[in-house]
N, CA, C and O atoms as CSV, one atom per row, in Angstrom:
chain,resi,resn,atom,element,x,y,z
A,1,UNK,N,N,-125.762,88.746,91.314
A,1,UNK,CA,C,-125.897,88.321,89.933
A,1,UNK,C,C,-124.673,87.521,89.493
A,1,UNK,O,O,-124.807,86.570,88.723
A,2,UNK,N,N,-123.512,87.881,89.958
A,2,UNK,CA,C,-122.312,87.560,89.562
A,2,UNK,C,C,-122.116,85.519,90.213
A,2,UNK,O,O,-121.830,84.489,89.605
A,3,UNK,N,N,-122.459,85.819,91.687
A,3,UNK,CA,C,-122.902,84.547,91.661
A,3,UNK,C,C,-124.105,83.585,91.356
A,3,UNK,O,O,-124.081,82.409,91.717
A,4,UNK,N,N,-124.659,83.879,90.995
A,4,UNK,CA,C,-125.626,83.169,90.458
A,4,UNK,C,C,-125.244,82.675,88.786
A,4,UNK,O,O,-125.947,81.871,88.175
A,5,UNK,N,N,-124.076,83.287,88.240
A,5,UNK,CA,C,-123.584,83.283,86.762
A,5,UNK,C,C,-122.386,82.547,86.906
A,5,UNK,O,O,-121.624,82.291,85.973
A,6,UNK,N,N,-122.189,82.128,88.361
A,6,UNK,CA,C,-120.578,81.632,88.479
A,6,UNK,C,C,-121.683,79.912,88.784
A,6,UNK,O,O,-121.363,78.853,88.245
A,7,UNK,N,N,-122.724,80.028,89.574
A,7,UNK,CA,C,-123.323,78.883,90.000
A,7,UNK,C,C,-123.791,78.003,88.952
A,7,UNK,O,O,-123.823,76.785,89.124
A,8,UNK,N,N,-124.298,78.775,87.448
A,8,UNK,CA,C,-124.713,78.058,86.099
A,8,UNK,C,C,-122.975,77.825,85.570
A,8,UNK,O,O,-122.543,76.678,85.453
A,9,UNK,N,N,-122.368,78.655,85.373
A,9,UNK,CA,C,-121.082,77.907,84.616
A,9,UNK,C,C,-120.394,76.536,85.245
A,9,UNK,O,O,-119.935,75.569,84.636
A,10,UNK,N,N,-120.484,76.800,86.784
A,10,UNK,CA,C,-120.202,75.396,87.518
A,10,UNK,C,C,-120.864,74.103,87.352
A,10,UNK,O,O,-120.244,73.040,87.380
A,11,UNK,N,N,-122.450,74.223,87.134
A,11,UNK,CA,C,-123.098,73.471,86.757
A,11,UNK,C,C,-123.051,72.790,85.505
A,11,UNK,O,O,-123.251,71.633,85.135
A,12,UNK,N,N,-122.683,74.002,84.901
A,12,UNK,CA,C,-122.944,73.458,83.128
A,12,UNK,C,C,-120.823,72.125,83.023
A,12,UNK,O,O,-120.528,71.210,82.255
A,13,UNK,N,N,-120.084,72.711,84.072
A,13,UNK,CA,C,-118.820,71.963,83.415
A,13,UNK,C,C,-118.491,70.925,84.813
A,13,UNK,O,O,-117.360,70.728,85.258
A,14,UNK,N,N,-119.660,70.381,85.321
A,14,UNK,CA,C,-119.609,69.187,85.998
A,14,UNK,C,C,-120.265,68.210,85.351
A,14,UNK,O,O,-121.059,68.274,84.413
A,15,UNK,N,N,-119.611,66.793,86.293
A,15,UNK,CA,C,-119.813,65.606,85.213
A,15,UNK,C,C,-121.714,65.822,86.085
A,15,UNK,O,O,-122.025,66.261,87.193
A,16,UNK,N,N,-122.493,65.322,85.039
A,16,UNK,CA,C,-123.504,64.848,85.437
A,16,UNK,C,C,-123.415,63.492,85.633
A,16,UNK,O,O,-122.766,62.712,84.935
A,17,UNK,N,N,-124.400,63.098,87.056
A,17,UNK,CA,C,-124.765,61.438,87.278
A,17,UNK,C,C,-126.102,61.292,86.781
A,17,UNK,O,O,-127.157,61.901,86.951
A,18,UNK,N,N,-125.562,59.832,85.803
A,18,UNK,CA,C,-126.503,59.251,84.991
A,18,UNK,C,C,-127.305,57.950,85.517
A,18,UNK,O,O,-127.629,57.042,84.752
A,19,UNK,N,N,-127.525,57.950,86.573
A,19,UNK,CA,C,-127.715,56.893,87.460
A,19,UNK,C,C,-129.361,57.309,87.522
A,19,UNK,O,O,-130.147,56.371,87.653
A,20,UNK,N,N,-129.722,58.221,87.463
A,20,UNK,CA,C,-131.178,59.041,87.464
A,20,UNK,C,C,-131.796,58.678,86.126
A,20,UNK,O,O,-133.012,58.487,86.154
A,21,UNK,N,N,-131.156,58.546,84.917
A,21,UNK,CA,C,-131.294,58.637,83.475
A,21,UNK,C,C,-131.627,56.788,83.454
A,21,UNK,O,O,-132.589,56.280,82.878
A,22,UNK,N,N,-130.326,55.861,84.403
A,22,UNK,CA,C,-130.848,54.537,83.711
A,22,UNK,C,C,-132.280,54.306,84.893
A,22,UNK,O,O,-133.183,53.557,84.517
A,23,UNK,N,N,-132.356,54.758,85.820
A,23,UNK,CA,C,-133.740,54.311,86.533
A,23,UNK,C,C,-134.820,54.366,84.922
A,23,UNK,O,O,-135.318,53.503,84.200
A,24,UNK,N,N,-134.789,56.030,84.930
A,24,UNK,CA,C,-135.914,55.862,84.058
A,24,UNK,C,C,-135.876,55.105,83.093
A,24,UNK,O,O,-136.865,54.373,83.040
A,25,UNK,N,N,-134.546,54.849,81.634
A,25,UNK,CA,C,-134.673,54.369,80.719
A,25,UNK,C,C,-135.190,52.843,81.251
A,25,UNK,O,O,-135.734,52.193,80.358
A,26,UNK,N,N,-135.092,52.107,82.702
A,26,UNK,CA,C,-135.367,50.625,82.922
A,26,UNK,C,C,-136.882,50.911,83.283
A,26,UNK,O,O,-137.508,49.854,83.353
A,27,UNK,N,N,-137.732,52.147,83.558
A,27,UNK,CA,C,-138.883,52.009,83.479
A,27,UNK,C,C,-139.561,52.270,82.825
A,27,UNK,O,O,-140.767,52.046,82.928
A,28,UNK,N,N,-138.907,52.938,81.765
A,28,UNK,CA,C,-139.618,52.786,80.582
A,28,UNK,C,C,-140.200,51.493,79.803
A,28,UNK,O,O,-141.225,51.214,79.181
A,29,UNK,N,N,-138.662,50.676,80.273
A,29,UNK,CA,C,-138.451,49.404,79.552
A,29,UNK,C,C,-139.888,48.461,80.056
A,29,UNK,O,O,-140.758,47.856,79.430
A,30,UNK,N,N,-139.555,48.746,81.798
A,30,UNK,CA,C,-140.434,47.775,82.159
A,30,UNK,C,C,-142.335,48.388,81.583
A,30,UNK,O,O,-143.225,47.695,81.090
A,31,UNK,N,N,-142.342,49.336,81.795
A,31,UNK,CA,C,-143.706,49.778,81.375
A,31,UNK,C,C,-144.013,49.626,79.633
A,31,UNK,O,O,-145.087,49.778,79.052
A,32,UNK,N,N,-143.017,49.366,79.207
A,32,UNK,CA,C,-143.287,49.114,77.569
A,32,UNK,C,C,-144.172,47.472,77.744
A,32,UNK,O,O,-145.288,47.004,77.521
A,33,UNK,N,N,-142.680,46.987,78.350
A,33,UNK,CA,C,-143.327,45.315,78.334
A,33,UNK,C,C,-144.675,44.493,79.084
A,33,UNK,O,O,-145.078,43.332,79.012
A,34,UNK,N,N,-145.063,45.501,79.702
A,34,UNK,CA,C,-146.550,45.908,80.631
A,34,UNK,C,C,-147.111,45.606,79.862
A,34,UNK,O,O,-147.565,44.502,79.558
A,35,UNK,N,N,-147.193,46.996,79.219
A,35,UNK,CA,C,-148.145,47.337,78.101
A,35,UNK,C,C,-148.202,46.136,76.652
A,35,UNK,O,O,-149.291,45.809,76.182
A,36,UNK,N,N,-147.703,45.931,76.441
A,36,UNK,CA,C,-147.356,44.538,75.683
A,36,UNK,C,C,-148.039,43.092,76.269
A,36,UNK,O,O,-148.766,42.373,75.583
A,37,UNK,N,N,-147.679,42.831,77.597
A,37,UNK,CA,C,-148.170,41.843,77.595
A,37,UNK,C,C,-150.033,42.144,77.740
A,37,UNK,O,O,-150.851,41.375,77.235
A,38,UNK,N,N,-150.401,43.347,78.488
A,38,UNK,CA,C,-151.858,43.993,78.831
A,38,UNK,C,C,-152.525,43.527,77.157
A,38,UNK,O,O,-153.444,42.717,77.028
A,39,UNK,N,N,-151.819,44.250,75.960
A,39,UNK,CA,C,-152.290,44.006,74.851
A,39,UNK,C,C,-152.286,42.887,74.101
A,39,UNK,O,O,-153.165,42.974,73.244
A,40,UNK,N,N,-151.487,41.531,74.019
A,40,UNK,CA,C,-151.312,40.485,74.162
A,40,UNK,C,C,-152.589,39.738,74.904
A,40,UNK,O,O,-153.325,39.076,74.172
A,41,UNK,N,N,-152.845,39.796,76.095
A,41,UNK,CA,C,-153.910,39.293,76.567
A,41,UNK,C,C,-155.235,39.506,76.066
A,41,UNK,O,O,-156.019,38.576,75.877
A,42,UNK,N,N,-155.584,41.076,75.779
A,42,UNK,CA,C,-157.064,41.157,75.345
A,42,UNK,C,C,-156.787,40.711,74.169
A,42,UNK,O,O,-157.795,40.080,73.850
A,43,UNK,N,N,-156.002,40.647,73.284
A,43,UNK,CA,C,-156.020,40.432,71.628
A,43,UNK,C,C,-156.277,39.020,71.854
A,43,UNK,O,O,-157.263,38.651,71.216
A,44,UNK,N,N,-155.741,38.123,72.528
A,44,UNK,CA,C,-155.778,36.659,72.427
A,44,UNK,C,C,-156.590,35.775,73.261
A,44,UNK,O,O,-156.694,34.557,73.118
A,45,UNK,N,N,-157.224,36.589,74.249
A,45,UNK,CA,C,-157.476,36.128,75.637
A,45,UNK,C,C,-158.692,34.675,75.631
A,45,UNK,O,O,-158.833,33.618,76.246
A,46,UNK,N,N,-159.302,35.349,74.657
A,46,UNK,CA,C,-160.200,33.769,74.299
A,46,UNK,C,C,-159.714,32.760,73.761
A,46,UNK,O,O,-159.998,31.640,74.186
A,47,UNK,N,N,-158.741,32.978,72.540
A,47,UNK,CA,C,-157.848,31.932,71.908
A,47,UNK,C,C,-156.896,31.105,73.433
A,47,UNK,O,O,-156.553,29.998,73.848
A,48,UNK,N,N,-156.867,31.752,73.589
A,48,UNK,CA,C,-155.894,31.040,75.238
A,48,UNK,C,C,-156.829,30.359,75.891
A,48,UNK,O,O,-156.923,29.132,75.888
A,49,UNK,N,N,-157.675,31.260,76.571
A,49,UNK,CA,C,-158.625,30.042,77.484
A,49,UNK,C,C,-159.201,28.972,76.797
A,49,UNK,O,O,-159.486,27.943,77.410
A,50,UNK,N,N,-159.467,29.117,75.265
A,50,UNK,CA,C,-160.152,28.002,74.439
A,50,UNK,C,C,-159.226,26.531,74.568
A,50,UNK,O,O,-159.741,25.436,74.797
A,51,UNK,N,N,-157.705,26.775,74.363
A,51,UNK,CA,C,-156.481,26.251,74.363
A,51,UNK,C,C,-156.502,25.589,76.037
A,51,UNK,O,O,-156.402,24.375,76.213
A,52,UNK,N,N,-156.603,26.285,76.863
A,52,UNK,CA,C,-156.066,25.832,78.262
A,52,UNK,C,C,-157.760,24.943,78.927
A,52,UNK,O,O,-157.802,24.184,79.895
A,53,UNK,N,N,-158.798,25.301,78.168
A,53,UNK,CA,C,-159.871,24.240,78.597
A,53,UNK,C,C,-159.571,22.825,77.875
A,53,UNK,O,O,-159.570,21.759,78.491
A,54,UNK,N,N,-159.314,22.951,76.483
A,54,UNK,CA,C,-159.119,21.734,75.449
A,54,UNK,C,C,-158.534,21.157,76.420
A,54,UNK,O,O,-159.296,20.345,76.944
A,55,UNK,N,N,-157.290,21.211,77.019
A,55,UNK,CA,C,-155.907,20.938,77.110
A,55,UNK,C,C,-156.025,20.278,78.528
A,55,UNK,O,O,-155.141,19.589,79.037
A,56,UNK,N,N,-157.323,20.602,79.138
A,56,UNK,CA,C,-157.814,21.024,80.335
A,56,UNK,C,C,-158.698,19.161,80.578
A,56,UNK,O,O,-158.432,18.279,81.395
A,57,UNK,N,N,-159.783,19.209,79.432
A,57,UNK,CA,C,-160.224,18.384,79.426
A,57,UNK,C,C,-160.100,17.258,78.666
A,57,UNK,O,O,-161.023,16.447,78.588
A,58,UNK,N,N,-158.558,17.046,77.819
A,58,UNK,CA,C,-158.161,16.378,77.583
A,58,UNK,C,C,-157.527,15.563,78.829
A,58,UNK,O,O,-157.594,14.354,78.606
A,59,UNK,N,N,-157.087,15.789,79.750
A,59,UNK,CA,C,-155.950,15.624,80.353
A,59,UNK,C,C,-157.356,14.444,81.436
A,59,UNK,O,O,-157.299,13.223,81.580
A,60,UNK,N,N,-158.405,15.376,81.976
A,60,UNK,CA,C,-159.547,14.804,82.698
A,60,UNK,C,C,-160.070,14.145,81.952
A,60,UNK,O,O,-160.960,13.555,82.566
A,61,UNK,N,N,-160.063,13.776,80.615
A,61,UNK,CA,C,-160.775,12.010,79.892
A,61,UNK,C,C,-159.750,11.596,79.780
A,61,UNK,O,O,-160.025,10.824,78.862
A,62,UNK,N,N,-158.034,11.336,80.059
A,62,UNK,CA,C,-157.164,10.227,80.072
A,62,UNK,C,C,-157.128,10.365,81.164
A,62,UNK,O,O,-156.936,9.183,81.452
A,63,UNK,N,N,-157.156,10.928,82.218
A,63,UNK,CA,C,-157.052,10.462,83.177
A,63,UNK,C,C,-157.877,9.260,84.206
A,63,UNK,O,O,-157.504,8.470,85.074
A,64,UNK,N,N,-159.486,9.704,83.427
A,64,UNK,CA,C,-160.725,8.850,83.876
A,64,UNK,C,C,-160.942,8.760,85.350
A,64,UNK,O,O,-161.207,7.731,85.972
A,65,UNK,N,N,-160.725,10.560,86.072
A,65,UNK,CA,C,-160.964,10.746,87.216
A,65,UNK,C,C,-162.430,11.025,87.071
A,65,UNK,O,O,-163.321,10.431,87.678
A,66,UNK,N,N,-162.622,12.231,85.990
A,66,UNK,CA,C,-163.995,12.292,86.499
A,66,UNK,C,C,-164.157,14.372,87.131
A,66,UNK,O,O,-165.047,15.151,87.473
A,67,UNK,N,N,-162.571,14.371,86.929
A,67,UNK,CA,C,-163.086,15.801,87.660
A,67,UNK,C,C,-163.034,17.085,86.700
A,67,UNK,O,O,-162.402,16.990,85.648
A,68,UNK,N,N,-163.802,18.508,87.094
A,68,UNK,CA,C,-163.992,19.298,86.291
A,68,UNK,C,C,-163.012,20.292,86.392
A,68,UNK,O,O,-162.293,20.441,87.380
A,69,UNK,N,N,-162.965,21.237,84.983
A,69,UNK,CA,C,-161.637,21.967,84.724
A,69,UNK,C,C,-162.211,23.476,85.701
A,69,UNK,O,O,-161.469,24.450,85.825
């Protein structure tokens, strides 16, 4: 018992490594901005393709190739 009470006080007055702490806080980060762009896309996703066909077949009538988007 006595060691097992000497093994928590040792624990509790060492430095902890925080090297475990920034993994997660950077995957948090990255899974926030996931999720952001995931929601970004369905919210807009037609407004975009509407934009990138215009843009699409503008480009194929000055050009006067003739080819499809």
């Amino acid at each position: 018992m006595v060691e097992y009470l000497r093994i928590l006080l040792n624990a509790r007055f060492e430095k902890m490594d925080e090297r475990g702490a920034s993994a997660v806080e950077y995957g948090l980060l990255i899974a926030g901005i996931a999720a952001l762009i995931v929601v970004v896309v369905f919210a807009f996703g037609d407004n975009i393709t509407a934009i990138f066909d215009n843009t699409c077949k503008a480009v194929g009538d000055g050009a006067s190739t003739g080819s499809s988007c």
